[in-house]
PDB file of N, CA, C and O in Angstrom:
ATOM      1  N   UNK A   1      34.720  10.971  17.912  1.00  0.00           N
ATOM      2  CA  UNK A   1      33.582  10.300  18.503  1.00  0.00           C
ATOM      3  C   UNK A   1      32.317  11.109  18.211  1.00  0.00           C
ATOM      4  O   UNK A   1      32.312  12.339  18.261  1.00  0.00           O
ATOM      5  N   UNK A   2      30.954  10.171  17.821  1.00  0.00           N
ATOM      6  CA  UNK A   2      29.924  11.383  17.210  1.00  0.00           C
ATOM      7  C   UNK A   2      29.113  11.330  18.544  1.00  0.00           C
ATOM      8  O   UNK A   2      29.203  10.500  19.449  1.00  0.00           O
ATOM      9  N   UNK A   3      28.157  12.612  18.423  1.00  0.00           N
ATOM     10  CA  UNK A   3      27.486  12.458  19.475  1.00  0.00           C
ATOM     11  C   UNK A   3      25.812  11.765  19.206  1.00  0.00           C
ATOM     12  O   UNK A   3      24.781  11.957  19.850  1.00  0.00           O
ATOM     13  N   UNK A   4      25.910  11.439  18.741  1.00  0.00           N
ATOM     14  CA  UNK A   4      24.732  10.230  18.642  1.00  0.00           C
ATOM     15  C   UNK A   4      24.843   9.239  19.304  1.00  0.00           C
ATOM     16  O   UNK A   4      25.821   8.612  19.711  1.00  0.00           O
ATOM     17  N   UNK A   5      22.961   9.019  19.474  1.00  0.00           N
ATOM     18  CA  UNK A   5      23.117   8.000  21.014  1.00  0.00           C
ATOM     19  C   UNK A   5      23.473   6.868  20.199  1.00  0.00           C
ATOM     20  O   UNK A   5      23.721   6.962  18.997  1.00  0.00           O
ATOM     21  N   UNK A   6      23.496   5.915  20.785  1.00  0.00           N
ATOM     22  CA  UNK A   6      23.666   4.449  19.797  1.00  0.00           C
ATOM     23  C   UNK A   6      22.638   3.640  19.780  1.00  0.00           C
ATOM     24  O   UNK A   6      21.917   3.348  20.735  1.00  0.00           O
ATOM     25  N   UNK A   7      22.557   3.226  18.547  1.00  0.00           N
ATOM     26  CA  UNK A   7      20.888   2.776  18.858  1.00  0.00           C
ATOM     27  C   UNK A   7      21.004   1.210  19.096  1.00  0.00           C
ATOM     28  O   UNK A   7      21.498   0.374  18.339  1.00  0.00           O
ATOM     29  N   UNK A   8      20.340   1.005  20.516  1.00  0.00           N
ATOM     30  CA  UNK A   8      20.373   0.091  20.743  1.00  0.00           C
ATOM     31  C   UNK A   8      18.808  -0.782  21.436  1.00  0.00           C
ATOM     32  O   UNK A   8      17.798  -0.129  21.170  1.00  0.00           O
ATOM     33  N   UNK A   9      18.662  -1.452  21.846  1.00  0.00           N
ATOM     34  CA  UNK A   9      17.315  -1.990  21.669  1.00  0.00           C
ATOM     35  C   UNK A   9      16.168  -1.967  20.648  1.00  0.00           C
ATOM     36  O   UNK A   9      16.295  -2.291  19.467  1.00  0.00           O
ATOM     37  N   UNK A  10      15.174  -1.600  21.161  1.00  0.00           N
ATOM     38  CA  UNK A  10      13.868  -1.508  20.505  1.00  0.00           C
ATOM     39  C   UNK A  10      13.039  -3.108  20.583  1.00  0.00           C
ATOM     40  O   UNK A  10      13.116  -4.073  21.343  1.00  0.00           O
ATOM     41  N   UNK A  11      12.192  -2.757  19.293  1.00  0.00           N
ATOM     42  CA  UNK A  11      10.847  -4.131  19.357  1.00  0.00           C
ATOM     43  C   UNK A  11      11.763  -5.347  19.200  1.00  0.00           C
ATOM     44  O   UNK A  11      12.817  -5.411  18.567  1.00  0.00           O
ATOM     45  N   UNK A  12      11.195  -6.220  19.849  1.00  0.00           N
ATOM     46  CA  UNK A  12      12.153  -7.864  19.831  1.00  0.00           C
ATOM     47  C   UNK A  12      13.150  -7.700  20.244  1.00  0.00           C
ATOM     48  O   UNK A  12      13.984  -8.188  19.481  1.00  0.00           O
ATOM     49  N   UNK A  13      13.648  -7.188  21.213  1.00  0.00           N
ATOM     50  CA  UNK A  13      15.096  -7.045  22.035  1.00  0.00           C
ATOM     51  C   UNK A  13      14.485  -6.733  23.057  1.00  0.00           C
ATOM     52  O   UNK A  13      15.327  -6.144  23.735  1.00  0.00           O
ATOM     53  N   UNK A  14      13.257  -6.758  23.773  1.00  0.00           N
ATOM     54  CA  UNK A  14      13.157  -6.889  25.099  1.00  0.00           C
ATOM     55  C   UNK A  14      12.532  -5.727  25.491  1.00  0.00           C
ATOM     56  O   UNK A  14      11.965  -5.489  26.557  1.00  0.00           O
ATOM     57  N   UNK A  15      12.710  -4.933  24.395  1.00  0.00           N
ATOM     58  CA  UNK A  15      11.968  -2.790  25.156  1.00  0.00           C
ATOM     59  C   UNK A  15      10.299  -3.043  25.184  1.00  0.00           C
ATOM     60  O   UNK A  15       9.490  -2.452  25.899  1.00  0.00           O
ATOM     61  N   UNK A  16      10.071  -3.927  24.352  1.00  0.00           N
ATOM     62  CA  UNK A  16       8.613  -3.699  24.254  1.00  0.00           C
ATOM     63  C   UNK A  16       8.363  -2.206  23.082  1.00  0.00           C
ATOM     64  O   UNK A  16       9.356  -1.532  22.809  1.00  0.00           O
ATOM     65  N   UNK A  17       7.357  -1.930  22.642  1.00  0.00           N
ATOM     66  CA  UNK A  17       6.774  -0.934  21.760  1.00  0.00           C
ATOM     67  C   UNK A  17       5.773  -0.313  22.314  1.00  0.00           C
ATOM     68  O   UNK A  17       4.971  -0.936  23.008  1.00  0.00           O
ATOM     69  N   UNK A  18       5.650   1.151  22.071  1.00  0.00           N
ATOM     70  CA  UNK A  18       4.972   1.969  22.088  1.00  0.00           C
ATOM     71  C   UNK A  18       3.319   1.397  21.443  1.00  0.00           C
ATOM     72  O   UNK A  18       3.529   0.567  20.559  1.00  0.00           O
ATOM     73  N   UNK A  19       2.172   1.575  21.610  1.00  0.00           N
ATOM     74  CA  UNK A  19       0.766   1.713  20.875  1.00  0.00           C
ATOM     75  C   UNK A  19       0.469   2.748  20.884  1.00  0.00           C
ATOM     76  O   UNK A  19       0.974   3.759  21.373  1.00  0.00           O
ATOM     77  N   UNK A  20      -0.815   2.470  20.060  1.00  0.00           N
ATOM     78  CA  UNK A  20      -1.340   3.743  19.820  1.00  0.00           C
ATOM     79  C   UNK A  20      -2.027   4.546  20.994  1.00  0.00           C
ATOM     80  O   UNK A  20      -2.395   5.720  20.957  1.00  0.00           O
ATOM     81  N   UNK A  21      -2.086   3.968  21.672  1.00  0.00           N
ATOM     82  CA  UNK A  21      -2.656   4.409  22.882  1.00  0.00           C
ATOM     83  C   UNK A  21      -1.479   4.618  23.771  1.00  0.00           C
ATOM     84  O   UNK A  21      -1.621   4.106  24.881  1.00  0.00           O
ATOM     85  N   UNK A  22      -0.451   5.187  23.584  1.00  0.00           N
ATOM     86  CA  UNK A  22       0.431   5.109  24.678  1.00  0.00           C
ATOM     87  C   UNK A  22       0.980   4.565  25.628  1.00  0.00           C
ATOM     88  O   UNK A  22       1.925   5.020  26.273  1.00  0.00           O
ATOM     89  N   UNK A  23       0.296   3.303  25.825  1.00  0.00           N
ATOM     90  CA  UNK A  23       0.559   2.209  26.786  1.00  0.00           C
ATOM     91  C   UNK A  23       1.792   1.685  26.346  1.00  0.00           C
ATOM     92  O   UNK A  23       1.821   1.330  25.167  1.00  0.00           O
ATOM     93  N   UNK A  24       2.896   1.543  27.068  1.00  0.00           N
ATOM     94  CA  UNK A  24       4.041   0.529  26.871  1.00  0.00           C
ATOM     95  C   UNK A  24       3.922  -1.074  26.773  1.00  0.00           C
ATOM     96  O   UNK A  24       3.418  -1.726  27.687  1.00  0.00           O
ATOM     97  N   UNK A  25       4.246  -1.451  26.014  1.00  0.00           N
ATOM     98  CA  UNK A  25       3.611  -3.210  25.733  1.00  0.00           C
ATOM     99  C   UNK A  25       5.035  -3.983  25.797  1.00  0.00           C
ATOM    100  O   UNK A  25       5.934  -3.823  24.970  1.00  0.00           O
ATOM    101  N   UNK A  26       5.096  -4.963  27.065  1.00  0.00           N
ATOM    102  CA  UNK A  26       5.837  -5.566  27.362  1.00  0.00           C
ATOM    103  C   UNK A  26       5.940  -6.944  26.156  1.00  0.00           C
ATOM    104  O   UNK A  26       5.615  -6.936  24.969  1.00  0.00           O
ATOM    105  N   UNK A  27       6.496  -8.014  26.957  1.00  0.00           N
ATOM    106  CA  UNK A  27       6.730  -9.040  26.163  1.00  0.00           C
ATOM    107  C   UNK A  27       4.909  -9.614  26.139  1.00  0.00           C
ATOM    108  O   UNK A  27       4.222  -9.512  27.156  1.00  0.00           O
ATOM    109  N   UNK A  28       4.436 -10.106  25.029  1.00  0.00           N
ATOM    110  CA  UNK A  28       3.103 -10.261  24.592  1.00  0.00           C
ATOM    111  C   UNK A  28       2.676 -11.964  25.783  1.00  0.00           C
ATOM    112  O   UNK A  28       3.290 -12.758  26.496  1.00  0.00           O
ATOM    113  N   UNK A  29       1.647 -11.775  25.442  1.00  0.00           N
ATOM    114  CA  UNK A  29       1.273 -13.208  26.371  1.00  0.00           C
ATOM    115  C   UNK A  29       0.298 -14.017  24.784  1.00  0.00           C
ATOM    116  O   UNK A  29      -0.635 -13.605  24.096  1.00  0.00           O
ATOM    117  N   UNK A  30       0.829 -14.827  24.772  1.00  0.00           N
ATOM    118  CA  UNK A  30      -0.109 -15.814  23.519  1.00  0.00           C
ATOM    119  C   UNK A  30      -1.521 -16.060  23.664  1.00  0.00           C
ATOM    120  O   UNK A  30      -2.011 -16.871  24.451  1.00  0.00           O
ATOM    121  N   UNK A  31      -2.239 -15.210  22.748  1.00  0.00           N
ATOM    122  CA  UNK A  31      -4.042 -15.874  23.377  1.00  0.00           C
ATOM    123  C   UNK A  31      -4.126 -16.543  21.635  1.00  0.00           C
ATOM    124  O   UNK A  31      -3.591 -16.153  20.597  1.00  0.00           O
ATOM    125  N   UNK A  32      -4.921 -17.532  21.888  1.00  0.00           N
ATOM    126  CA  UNK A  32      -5.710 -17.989  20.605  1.00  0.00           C
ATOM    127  C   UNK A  32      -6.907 -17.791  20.674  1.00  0.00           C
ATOM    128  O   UNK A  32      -7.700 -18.115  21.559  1.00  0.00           O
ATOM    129  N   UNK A  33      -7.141 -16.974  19.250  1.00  0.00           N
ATOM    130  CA  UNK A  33      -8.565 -16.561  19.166  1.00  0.00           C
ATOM    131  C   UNK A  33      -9.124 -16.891  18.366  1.00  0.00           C
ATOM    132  O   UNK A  33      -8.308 -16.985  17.448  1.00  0.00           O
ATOM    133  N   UNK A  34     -10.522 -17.309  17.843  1.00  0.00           N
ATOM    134  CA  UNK A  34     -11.356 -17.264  17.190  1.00  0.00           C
ATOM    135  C   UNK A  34     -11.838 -16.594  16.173  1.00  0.00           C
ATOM    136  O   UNK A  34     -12.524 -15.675  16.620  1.00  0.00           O
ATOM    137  N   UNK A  35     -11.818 -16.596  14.789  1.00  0.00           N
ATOM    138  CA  UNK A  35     -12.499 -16.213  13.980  1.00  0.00           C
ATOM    139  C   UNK A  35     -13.033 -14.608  14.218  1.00  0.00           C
ATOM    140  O   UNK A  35     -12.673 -13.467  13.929  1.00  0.00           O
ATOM    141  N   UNK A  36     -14.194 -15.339  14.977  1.00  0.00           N
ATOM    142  CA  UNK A  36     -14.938 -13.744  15.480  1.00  0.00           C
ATOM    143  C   UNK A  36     -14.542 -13.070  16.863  1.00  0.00           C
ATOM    144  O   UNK A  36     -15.199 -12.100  17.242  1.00  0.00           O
ATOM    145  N   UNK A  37     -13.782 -13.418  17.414  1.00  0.00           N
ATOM    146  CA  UNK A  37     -13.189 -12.955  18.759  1.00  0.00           C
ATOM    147  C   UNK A  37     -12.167 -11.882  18.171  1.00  0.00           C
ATOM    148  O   UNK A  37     -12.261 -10.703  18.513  1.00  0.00           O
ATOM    149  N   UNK A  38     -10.902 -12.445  17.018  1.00  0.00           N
ATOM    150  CA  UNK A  38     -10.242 -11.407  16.155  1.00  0.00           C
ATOM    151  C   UNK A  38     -10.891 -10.397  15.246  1.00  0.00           C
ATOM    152  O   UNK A  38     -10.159  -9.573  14.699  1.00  0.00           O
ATOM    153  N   UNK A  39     -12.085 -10.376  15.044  1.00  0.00           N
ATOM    154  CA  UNK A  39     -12.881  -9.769  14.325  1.00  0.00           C
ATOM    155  C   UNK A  39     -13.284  -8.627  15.183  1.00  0.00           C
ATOM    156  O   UNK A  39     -13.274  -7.483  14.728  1.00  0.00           O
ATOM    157  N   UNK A  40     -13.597  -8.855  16.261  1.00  0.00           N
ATOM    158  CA  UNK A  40     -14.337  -8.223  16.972  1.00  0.00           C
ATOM    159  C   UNK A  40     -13.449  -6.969  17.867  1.00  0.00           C
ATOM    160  O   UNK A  40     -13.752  -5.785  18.012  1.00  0.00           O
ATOM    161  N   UNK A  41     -12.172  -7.785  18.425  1.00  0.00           N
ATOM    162  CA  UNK A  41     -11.047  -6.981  18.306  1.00  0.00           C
ATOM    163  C   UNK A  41     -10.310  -6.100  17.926  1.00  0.00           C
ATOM    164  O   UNK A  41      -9.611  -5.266  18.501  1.00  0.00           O
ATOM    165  N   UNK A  42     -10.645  -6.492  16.283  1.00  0.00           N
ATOM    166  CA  UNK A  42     -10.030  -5.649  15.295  1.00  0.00           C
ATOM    167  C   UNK A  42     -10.979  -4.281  15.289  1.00  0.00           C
ATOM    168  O   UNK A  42     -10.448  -3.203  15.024  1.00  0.00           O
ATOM    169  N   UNK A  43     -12.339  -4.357  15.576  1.00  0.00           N
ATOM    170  CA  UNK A  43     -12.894  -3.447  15.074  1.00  0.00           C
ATOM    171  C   UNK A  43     -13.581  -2.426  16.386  1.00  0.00           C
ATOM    172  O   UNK A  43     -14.202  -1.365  16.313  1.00  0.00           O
ATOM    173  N   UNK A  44     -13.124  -3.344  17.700  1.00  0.00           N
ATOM    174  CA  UNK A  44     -12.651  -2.012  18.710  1.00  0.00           C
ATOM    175  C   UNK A  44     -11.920  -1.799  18.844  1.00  0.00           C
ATOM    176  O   UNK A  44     -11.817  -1.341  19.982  1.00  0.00           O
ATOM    177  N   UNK A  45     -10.834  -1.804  18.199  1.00  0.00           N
ATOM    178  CA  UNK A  45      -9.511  -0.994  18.071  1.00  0.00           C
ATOM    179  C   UNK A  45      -9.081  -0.573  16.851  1.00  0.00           C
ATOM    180  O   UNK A  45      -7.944  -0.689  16.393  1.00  0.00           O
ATOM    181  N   UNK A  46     -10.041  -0.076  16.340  1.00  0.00           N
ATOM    182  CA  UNK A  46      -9.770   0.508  15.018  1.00  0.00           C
ATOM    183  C   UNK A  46      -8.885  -0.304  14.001  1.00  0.00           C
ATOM    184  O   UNK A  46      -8.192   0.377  13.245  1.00  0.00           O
ATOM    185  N   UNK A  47      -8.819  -1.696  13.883  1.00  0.00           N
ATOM    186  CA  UNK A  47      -8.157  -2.380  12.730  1.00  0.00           C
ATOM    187  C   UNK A  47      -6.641  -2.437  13.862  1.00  0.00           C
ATOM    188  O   UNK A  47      -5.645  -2.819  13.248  1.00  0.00           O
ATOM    189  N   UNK A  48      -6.412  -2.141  15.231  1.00  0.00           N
ATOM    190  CA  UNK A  48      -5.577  -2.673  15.757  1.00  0.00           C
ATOM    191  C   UNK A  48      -6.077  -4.010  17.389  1.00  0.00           C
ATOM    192  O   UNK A  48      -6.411  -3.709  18.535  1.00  0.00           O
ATOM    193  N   UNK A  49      -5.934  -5.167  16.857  1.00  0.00           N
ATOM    194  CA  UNK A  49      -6.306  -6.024  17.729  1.00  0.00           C
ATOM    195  C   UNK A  49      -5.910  -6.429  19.438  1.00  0.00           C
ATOM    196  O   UNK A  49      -6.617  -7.086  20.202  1.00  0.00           O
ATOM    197  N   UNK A  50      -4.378  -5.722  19.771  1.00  0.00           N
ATOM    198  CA  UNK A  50      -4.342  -5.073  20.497  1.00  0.00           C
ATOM    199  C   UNK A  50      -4.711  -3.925  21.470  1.00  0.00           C
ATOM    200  O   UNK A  50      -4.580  -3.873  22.692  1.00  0.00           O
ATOM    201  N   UNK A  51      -5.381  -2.706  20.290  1.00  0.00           N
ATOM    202  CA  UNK A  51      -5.942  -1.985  20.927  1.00  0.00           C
ATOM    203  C   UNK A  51      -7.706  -2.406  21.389  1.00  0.00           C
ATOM    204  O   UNK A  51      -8.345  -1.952  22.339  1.00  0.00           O
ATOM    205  N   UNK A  52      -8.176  -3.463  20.293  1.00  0.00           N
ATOM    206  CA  UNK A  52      -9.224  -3.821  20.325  1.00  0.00           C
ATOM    207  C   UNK A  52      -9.411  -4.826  22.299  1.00  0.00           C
ATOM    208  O   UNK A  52     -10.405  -4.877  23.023  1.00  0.00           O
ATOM    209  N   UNK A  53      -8.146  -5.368  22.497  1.00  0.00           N
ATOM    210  CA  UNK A  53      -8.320  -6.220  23.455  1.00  0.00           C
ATOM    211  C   UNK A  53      -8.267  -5.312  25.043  1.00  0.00           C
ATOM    212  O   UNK A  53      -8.698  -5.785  26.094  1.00  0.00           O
ATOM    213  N   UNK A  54      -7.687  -4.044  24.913  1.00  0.00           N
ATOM    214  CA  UNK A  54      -7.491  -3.209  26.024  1.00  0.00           C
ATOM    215  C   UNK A  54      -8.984  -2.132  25.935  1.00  0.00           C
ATOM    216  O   UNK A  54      -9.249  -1.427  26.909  1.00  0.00           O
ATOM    217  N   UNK A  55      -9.907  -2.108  24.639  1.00  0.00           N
ATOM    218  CA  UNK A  55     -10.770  -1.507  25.134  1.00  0.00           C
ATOM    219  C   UNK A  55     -11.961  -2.480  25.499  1.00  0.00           C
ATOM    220  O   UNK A  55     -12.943  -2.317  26.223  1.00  0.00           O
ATOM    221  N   UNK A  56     -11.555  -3.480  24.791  1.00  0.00           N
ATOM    222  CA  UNK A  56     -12.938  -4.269  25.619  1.00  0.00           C
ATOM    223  C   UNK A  56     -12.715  -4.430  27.511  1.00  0.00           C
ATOM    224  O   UNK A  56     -13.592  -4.358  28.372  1.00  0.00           O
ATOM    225  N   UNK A  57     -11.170  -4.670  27.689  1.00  0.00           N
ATOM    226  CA  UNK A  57     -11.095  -4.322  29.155  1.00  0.00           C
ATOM    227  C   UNK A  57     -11.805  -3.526  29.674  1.00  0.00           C
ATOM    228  O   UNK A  57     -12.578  -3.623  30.627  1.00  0.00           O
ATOM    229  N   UNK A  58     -11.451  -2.451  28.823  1.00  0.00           N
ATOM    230  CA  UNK A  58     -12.274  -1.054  29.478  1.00  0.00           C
ATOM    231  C   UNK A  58     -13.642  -1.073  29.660  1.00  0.00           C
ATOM    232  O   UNK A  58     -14.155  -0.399  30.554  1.00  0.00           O
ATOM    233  N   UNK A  59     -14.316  -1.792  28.888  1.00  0.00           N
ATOM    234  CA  UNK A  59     -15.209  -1.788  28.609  1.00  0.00           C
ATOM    235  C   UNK A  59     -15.884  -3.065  29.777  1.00  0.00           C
ATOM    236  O   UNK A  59     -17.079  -3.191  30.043  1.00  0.00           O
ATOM    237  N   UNK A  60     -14.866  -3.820  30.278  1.00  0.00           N
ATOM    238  CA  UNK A  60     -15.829  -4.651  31.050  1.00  0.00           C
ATOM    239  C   UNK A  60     -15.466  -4.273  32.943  1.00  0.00           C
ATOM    240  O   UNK A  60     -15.942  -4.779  33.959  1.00  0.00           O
ATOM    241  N   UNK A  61     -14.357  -3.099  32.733  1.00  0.00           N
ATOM    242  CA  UNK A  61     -14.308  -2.642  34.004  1.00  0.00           C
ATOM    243  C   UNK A  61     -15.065  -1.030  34.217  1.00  0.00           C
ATOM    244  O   UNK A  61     -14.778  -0.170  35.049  1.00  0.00           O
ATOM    245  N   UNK A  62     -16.097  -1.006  33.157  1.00  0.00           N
ATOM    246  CA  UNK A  62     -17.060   0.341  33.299  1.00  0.00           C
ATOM    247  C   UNK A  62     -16.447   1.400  33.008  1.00  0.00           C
ATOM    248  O   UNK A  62     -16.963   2.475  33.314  1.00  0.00           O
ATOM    249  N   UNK A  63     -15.324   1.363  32.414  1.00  0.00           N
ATOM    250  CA  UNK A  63     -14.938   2.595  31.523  1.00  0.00           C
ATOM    251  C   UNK A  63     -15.279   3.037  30.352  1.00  0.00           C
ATOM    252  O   UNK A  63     -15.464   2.374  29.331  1.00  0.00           O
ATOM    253  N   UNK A  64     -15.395   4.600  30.558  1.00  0.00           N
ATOM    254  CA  UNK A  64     -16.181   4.616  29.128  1.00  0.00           C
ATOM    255  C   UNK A  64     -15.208   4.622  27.846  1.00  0.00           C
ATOM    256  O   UNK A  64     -13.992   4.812  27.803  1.00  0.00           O
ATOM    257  N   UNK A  65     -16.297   4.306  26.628  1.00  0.00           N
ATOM    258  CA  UNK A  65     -15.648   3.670  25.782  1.00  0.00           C
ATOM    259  C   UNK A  65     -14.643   5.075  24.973  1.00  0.00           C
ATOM    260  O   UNK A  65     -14.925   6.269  25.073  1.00  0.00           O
ATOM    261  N   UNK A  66     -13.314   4.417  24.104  1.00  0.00           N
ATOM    262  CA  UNK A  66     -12.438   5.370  23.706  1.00  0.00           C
ATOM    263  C   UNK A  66     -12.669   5.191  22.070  1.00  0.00           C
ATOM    264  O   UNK A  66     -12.700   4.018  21.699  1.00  0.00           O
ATOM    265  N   UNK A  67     -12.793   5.945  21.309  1.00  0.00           N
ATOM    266  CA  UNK A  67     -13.175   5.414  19.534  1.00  0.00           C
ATOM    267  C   UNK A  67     -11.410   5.376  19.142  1.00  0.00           C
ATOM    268  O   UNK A  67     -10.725   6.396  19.072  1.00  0.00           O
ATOM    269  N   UNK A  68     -10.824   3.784  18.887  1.00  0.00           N
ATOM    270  CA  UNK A  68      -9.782   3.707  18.079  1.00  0.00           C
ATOM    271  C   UNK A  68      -9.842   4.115  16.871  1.00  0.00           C
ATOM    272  O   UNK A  68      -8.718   4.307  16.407  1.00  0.00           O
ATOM    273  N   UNK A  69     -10.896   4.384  15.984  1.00  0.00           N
ATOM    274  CA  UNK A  69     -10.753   4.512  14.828  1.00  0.00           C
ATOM    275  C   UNK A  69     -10.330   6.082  14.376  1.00  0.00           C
ATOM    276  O   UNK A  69     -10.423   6.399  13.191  1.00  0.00           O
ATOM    277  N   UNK A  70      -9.946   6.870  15.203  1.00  0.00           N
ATOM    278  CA  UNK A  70      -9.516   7.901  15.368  1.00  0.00           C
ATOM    279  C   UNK A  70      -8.375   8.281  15.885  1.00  0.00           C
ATOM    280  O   UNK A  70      -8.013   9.452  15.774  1.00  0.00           O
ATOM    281  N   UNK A  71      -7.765   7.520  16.415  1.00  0.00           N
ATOM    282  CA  UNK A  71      -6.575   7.314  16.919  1.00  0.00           C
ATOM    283  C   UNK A  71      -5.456   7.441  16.071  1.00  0.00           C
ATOM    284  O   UNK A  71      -5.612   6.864  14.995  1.00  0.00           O
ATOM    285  N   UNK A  72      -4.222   8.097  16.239  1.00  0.00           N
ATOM    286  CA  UNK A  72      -3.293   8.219  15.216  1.00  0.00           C
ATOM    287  C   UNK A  72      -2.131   7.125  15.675  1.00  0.00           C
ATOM    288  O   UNK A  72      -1.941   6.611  16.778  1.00  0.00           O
ATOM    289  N   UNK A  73      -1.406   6.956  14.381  1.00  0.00           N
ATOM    290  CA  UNK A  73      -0.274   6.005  14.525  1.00  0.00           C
ATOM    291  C   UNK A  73       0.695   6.342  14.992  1.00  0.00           C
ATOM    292  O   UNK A  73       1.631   5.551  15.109  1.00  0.00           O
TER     293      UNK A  73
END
């Protein structure tokens, strides 16, 4: 018997994934966006639209802002 864990779960089996920001990301909620709404997204979160959508949060609950484009993968 080896001692390795067994790999089981991960992304699309329910664990959710890690970001770049450390936040654990559950099962996603569907938004449809716009042209420039994904644009805009993309580019507060450094080319990640996810991260783009949690700093505009931040950004509209008076937190100061975090630069994704510096952020590692």
């Amino acid at each position: 018997m080896s001692n390795e864990t067994p790999r089981r779960g991960g992304a699309g089996r329910g664990q959710g994934r890690k970001a770049r920001d450390g936040a654990q990301t559950g099962r996603g909620t569907e938004l449809r966006l716009d042209a420039e709404a994904k644009a805009l997204f993309s580019q507060l979160g450094g080319g990640d639209m996810s991260l783009g959508a949690r700093e505009a949060a931040r950004r509209l609950r008076g937190l100061p802002a975090q630069d994704w484009t510096q952020a590692e993968s």
